[in-house]
N, C-alpha and C positions, 0 to 999 in steps of 0.2 A: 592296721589297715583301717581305711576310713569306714565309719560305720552308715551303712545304708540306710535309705528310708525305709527300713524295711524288717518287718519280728520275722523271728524266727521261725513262726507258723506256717507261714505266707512262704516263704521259700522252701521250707522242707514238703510242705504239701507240693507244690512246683518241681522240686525235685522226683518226688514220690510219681506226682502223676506222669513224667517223663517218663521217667525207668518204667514205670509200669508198662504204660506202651509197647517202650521197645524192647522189653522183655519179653513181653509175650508175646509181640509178632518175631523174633527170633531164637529167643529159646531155644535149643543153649546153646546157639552161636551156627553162624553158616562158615562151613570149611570148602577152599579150594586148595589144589596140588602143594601150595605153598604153605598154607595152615596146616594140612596133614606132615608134611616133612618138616616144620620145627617142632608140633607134637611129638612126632616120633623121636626125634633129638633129646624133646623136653624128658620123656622117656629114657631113653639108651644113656643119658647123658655125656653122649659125645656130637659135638659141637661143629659147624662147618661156615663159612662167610660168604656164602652164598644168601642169608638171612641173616637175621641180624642175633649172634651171640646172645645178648644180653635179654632181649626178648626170651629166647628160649631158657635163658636162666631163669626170667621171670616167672614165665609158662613151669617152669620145674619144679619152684617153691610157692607156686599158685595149687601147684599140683595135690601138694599135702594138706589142702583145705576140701579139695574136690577134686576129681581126675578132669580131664576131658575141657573144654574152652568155653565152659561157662563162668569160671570166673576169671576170664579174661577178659568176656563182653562184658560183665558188669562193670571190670576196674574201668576198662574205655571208653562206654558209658558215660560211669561218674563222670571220667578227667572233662570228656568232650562236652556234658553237660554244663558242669560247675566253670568251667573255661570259658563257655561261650553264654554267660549271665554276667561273666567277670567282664569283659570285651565290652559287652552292650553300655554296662551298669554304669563306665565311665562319660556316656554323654547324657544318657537322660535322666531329667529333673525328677522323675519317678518309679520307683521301684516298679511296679505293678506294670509299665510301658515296659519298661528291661523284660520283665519276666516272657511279656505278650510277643516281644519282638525275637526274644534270645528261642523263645519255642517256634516260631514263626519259619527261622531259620536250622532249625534241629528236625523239624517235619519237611523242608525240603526234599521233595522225594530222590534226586540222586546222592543227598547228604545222608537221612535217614533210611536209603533202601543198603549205602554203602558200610553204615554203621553197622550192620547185623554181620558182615564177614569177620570174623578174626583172623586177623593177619599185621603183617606189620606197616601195611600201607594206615588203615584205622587206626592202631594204637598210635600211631605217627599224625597222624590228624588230629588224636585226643590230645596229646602232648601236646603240639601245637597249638591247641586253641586254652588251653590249662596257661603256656608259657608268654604269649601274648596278651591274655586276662591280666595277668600279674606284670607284663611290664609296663600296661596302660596304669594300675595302679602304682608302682612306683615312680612311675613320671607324676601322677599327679600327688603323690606322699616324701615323695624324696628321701625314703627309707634303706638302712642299709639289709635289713632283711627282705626285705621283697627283691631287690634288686639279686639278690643270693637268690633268691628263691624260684625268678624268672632265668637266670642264669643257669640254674640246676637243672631246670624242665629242660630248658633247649638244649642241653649235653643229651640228655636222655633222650629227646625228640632226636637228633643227628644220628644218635647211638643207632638208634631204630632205625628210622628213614636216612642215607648221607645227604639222600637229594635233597632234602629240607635244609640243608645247610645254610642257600642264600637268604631264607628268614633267618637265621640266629644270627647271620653276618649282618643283614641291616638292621636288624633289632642294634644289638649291639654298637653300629654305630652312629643309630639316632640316640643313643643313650649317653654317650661319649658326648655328640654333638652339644649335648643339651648341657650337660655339665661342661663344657668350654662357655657356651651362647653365654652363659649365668654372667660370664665375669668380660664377655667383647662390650666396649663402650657403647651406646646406644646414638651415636651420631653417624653421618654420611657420610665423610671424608674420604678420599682417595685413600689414604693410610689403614681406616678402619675398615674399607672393602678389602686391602690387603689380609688385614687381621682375618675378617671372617674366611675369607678364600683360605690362609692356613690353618682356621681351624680346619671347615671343611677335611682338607687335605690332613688332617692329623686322623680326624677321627674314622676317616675311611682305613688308612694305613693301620693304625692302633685295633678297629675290629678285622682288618685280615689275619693280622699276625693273631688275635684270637682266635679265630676261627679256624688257621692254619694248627696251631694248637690243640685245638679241639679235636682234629679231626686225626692229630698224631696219637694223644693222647686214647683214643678209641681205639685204633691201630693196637697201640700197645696191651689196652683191657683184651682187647679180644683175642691175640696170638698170646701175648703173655700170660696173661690170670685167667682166662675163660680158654686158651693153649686150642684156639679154633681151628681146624687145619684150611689150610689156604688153597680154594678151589677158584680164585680169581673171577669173580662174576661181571666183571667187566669186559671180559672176552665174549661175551654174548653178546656185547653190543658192537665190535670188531667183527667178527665174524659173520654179524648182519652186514656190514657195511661193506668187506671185503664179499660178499658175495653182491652185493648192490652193484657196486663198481666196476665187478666180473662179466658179470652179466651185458651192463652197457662197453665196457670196453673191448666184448667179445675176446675174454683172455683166462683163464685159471690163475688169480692172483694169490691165491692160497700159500702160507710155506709150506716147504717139503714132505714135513711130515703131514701132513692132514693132504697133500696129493696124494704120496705112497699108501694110503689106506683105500685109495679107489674112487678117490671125490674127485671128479671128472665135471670141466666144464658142461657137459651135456646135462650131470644130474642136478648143477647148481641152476641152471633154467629151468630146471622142469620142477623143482622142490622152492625155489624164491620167490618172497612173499613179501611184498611192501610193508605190509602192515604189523609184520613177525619172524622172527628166526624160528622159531619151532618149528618151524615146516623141515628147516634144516637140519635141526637137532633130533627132532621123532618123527619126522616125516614118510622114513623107512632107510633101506640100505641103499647103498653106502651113506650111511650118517654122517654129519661134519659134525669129526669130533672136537671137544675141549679140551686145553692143553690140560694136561696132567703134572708136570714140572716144571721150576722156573724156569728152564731152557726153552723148554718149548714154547711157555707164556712171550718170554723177550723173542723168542722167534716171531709169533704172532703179530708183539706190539710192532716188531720192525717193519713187517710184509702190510701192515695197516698205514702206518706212516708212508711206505713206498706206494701203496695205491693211492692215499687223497694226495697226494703231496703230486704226484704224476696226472691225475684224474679229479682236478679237484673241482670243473662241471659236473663228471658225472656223479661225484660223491654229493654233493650240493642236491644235486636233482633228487640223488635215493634219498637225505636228511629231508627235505623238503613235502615227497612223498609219503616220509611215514609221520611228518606233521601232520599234514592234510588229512590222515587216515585216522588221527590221534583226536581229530577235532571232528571227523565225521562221526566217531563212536560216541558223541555226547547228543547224539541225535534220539539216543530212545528215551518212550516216556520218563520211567523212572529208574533211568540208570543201568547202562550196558555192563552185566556182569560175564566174566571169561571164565568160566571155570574149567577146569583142565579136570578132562577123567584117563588120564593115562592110566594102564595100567600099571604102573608101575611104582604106584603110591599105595597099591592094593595090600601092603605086604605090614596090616596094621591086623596080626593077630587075636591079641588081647584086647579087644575093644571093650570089655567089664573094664578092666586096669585103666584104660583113658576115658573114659567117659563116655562112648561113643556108640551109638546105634549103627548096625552093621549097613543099612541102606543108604547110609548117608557118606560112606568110607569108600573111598578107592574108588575102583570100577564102576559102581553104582550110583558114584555124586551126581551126575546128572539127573537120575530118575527124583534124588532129594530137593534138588534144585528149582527142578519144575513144579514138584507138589508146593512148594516155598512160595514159588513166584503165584501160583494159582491161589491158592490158598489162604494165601498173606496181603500181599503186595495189591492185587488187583482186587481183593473184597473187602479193601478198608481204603480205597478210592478216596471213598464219600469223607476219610478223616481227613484227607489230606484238604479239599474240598470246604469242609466245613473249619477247619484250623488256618486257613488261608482269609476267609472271607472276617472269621473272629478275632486273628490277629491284626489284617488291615483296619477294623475298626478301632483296635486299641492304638494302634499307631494315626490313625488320623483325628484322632480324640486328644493324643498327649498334649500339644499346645495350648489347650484348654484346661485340660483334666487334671495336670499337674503344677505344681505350684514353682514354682521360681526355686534354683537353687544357691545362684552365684548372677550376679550382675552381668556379667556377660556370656552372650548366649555362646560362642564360639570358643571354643578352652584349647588352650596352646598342647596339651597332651594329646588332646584329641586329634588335633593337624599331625601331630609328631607318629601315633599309633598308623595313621592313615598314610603318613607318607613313606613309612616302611612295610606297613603292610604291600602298598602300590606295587615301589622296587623290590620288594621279596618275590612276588608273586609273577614281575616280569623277568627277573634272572633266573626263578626256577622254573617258566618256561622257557627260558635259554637252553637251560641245564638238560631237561627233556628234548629239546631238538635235538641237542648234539649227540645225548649219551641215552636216550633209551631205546630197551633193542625191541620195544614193541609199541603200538598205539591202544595203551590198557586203560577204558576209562578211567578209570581209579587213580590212574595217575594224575588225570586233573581235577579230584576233587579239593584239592586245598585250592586251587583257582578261585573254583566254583564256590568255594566257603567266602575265600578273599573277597570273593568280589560282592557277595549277597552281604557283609559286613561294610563294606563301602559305602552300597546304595544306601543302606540303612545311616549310615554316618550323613552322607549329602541329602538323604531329604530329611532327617533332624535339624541340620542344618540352615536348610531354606526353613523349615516348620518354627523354628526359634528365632529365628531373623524378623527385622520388621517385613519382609516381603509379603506374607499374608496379611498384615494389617493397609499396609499399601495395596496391596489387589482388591481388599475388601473395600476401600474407601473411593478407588478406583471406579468400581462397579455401583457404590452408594451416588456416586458423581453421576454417573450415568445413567441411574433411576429417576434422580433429581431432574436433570435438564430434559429428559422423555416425559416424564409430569406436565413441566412447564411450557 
C-alpha cells in the first residue's frame, strides 16, 4: 500500500485520541432489543436470521477476551476509524488535512452518537467505511492484495448488513469498469462508443452475478456452517405492507392463518403504524403473528403479492409514507435513537457472564438510555462545537498548507470512489423504500456518512482546482480598478 505522508506517531496518536473519545463517552457500548438478542445468542450459542449469524459468532469468540459488547465497540471503532482516514487519505495532498477531515466526519454527531450502539447496523458501517478505504486504494495501486482485501470487507460488510449489498455491487462494478477503461482505445468513434457502452454493460452484468453470489454464498454460511434456524425476517416488512394496504383498501388482506388467530380488520386500524410494524407485532392482543414454517412463510409471500399487485396505489401510498417518516427521524439534533425496552429481552440472567450491568438490560434500558443521552451526549456539546470549527480550519488551510502530491489536482480514482459511492447510496435508498419494515434512523446513517465524504471530495476538488486562484485574481482586478 502506498506509503502516506505520514510517521507513525502522527496517526497512532490520531488513532489513540479518537478511541479515547469514543470510548469514554460510550463505555462499554450502548445496547438496544437488537444487541441484547444476539448477545444472548452470542451466549446460548444457538443462532437465528433474524440478525446476522456471523456477527453473533463474532460477539462469541469476542466473548473469551471479555464478556459483554465492549469488545465489539472497540473492534467497530477501530474498522470505522482506520476506514474512514483510508477514504479521506486518497485525495488529499497531506496527511495532517486527512487526519483533520477524517475526525471532522467521525465527530459528526449522528455518525458519532450512532457509533456507541453495538449492533449490526454500526459494525456494518465499520465494515463499510474499512472496505471502501481499501478500494480507493486499490484503484489508485492496482494491487492484487488490496483488491482481496476490499473484497473480503464487503462479503463481511453484506454478511452483517444484506442492505449494504448495493455498495459492494457498485464497488465491484466500478472496479470491473476500470480494468476494461485500461485497455478501450482513447478516441471517439461511433465504434469506440460501442466498445465503451459494452464494457459498461459487461461490468454491470459481471458484479450482479457477484453479488448474486455473495449473497448465496452467506445464505449457505449461515443455515449451513453457522445451521441458523430460519425465522424469515423479511416477513416483517410484508406484514407492514399487508396491513398498510388493509387498511386503505378497507379489507383484511392477511392469509388464513394469521386471520384464524383473531387479527380482525378492526385491530389492524387500531394497532397500524406508518412509521413501524411493532405496533403489530407487540402492540397487544391479538398480535399478527410471524410465520413459523415455510408454508406459512409462502402463504404470506403469496397474500403480499396479491395485495400490491391488486392495490398497487395503495401500496405505493403506505412505501411512500414510511419514507417520508424515515426522512423525518433525521430531524433530531444528534441522532434519533429507538431503543426498544420490551420486555421480553429482560430474560438476560447472568449479566456477570456477559458483561452487563443490570440497569442497562432488558426492561430497564430506557432509564440507561437517558442517563447516556444526559450525561454524554448533550455535556460534550461544546466537543462537537469546538471539533467542527478546528477541523474547518484545517480543511480551509489544505490548499496552502500542503505541498503538492501529483500534477494533477483531480485523480481518476477519486471520480471512480465518488461515483460509486453516489449509486451505492441511491440504490440502497431504494432498497429501504421498498423493503424496510420501519423508519430507524440508523438506517440512514451510511447515507449520512456517503454523503458528508462527497462534500468533502467536491470542495477538495474546487480547493485544488485553479478556481481559487482565479477568484483571488478576480477580486485583486477589482481592487485595482476601485484604486484607480
Amino acid at each position: 500500500m502506498r506509503k502516506l505522508e505520514l510517521e507513525n506517531g502522527p496517526l497512532a496518536l490520531y488513532l489513540g485520541l479518537v478511541m479515547a473519545v469514543a470510548i469514554m463517552a460510550f463505555s462499554p457500548g450502548l445496547l438496544n432489543a437488537d444487541s441484547i438478542d444476539m448477545l444472548n445468542q452470542s451466549v446460548t450459542g444457538r443462532y437465528h436470521d433474524w440478525h446476522s449469524p456471523l456477527m453473533t459468532l463474532a460477539w462469541s469468540l469476542l466473548g473469551h477476551v471479555k464478556p459483554g459488547p465492549a469488545p465489539m465497540l472497540v473492534m467497530e471503532l477501530l474498522l470505522f476509524v482506520v476506514g474512514t482516514y483510508l477514504i479521506l487519505a486518497r485525495v488529499f495532498r497531506s496527511a495532517w488535512i486527512a487526519i483533520g477531515a477524517a475526525t471532522l466526519i467521525i465527530l459528526l454527531p449522528p455518525i458519532f452518537g450512532s457509533l456507541g450502539v453495538v449492533n449490526k447496523d454500526m459494525l456494518g458501517l465499520s465494515l463499510f467505511a474499512t472496505m471502501i478505504g481499501l478500494f480507493g486504494a486499490d484503484l489508485a495501486h492496482r494491487k492484487a492484495r488490496l483488491a482481496v482485501a476490499w473484497v473480503a470487507f464487503g462479503v463481511l460488510m453484506c454478511a452483517v448488513r444484506t442492505d449494504y449489498l448495493p455498495f459492494f455491487f457498485w464497488a465491484c462494478a466500478a472496479r470491473i469498469w476500470v480494468s476494461l477503461s485500461w485497455r478501450l482505445p482513447k478516441r471517439s468513434t461511433p465504434a469506440d462508443a460501442l466498445m465503451i457502452v459494452g464494457a459498461v454493460a459487461v461490468s454491470i452484468v459481471a458484479a450482479l452475478i457477484f453479488a448474486l453470489a455473495t449473497a448465496i454464498s452467506i445464505g449457505v454460511v449461515n443455515y449451513g456452517a453457522l445451521g441458523a434456524d430460519r425465522r424469515y425476517p423479511i416477513q416483517a416488512t410484508l406484514l407492514h405492507d399487508i396491513a398498510g394496504v388493509s387498511v386503505a383498501h378497507n379489507d383484511n388482506l392477511y392469509p388464513s392463518w394469521i386471520k384464524n388467530r383473531g387479527v380482525t380488520l378492526e385491530a389492524i386500524r387500531k394497532r397500524y403504524a406508518t412509521h413501524a410494524g411493532d405496533p403489530l407485532f407487540w402492540g397487544g392482543e391479538p398480535r399478527v403473528p410471524f410465520a413459523s414454517s415455510p408454508a406459512e412463510f409462502m402463504e404470506l409471500r403469496g397474500a403480499w403479492l396479491m395485495a400490491v399487485g391488486s392495490n398497487p396505489k395503495a401500496y405505493l401510498r403506505h412505501r411512500l409514507a414510511v419514507i417520508a417518516c424515515l426522512v423525518k427521524s433525521c430531524t433530531s439534533a444528534y441522532g434519533h435513537f429507538q431503543y426498544a425496552t420490551d420486555p421480553r429481552y429482560g430474560n438476560l440472567v447472568d449479566y456477570d457472564r456477559m458483561g452487563l450491568n443490570e440497569p442497562i438490560a432488558g426492561a430497564n434500558m430506557r432509564a440507561g438510555y437517558l442517563k447516556w443521552a444526559a450525561g454524554t451526549v448533550l455535556a460534550r456539546a461544546p466537543l462537537y462545537i469546538v471539533s467542527l470549527f478546528l477541523c474547518m480550519s484545517l480543511l480551509l488551510a489544505a490548499p496552502w498548507a500542503s505541498r503538492p502530491r501529483v500534477p494533477s489536482p483531480v485523480h481518476d480514482h477519486v471520480r471512480t470512489v465518488s461515483g460509486a459511492l453516489g449509486l451505492g447510496a441511491a440504490s440502497h435508498l431504494l432498497v429501504l423504500g421498498l423493503l424496510t419494515p420501519a423508519a430507524n434512523f440508523r438506517y440512514l446513517t451510511p447515507t449520512i456518512f456517503v454523503a458528508a465524504i462527497l462534500l468533502l471530495y467536491a470542495l477538495f476538488t474546487v480547493c485544488e482546482s485553479r478556481w481559487p486562484i482565479r477568484i483571488a485574481s478576480a477580486i485583486s482586478r477589482l481592487n485595482h480598478r476601485a484604486r484607480n
